[in-house]
N, C-alpha and C positions, 0 to 999 in steps of 0.2 A: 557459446552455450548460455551464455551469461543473461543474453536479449532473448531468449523464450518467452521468459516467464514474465506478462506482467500484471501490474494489482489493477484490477478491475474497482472503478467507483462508482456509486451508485448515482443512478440518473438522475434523482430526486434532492430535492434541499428538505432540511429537515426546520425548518419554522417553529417558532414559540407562539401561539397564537393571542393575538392582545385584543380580542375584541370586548372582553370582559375587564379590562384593565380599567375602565374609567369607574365601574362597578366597583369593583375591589377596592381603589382608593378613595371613594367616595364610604365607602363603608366605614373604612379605616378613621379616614376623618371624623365621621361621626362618631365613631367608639371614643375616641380621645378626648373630642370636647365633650362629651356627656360624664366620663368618668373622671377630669383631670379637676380637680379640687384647687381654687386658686391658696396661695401662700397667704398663712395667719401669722399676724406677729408674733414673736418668738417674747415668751414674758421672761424680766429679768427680777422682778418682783410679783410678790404672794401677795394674790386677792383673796378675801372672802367677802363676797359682797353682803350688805346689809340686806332686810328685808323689808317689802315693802306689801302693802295691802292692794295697792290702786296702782298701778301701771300701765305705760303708753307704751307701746310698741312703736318705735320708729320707721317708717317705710322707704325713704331714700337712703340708704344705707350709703353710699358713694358719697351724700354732703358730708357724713362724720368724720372729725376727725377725732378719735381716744387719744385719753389721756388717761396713764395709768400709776396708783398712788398706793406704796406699802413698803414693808419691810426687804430690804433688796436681796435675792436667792443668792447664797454664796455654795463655794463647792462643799461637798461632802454632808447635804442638804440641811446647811447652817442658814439662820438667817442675821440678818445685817442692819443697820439703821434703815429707816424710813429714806424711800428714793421715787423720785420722780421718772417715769421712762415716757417718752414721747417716740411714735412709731420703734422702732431696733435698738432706739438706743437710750440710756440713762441719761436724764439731764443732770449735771453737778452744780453750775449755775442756773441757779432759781430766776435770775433777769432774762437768759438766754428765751426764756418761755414767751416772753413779749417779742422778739423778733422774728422765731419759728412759726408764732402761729400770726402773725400779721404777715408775714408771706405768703401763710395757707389761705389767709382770709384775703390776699390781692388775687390768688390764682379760681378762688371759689367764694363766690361775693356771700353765698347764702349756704356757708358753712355754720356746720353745728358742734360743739365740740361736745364730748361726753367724755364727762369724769368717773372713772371707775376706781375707786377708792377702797381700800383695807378697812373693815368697820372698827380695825384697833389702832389704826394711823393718827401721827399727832393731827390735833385740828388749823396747830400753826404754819405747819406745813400748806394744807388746805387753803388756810386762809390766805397767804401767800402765793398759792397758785395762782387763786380765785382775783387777785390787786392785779398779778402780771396780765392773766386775761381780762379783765375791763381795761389795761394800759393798752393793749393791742387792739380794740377797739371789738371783741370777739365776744356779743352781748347772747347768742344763743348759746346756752349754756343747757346740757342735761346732766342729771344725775343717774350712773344703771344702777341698779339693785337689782335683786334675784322675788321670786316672787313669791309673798309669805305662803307657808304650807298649812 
């Protein structure tokens, strides 16, 4: 009695249909690169930039390379002596500066470096930057400021 009974299947396949698929991730794509914000450096020192009357806006933004100049952010939002950060990380040797940016200046001949400086930062500091970068041969120099109101 056992073999009466059996399960009937259905004739048919049942399909996911992809002909809209190329559509969909081509959608997707575009969603991502219009809303995906590339990564800014993470600052470990406090700006406030000076202010300035007459300002250039720079337009190749890819030849910069910053350089960032003020009192360093410590936890529990104390701040610290005066510190140098070049890209992610704090520079502690002030000479290191001549051989980071002559490497950026072998890999990008027509780099510009902009100094972005604390308007209350020692000036010796500064001026110490400024010796390391003319050692490294890195003659375009900019200063950012904010722009006066």
């Amino acid at each position: 009695m056992a073999g009466h009974f059996k399960k009937k299947q259905a004739g048919s396949k049942q399909e996911i249909p992809t002909s809209a698929m190329p559509d969909v991730v081509f959608m997707l794509l575009f969603f991502f690169m219009v809303t995906t914000v590339l990564r800014e450096v993470t600052l470990k020192v406090k700006l406030d930039l000076t202010q300035a009357t007459h300002i250039e806006k720079i337009e190749e933004k890819r030849l910069v390379s910053y350089i960032y100049m003020g009192p360093e952010r410590l936890p529990g939002n104390e701040l610290g002596e005066d510190k140098v950060q070049i890209d992610d990380a704090i520079v502690d040797d002030i000479g290191a500066i001549r051989n980071l940016m002559y490497d950026k200046l072998l890999e990008e001949p027509r780099l510009i470096v902009s100094l972005r400086v604390d308007q209350n930062s020692q000036f010796e500091l500064l001026s110490d930057v400024q010796k390391e970068l003319q050692q490294a041969g890195t003659f375009r120099i900019n200063y950012s400021t904010k722009r006066e109101e």
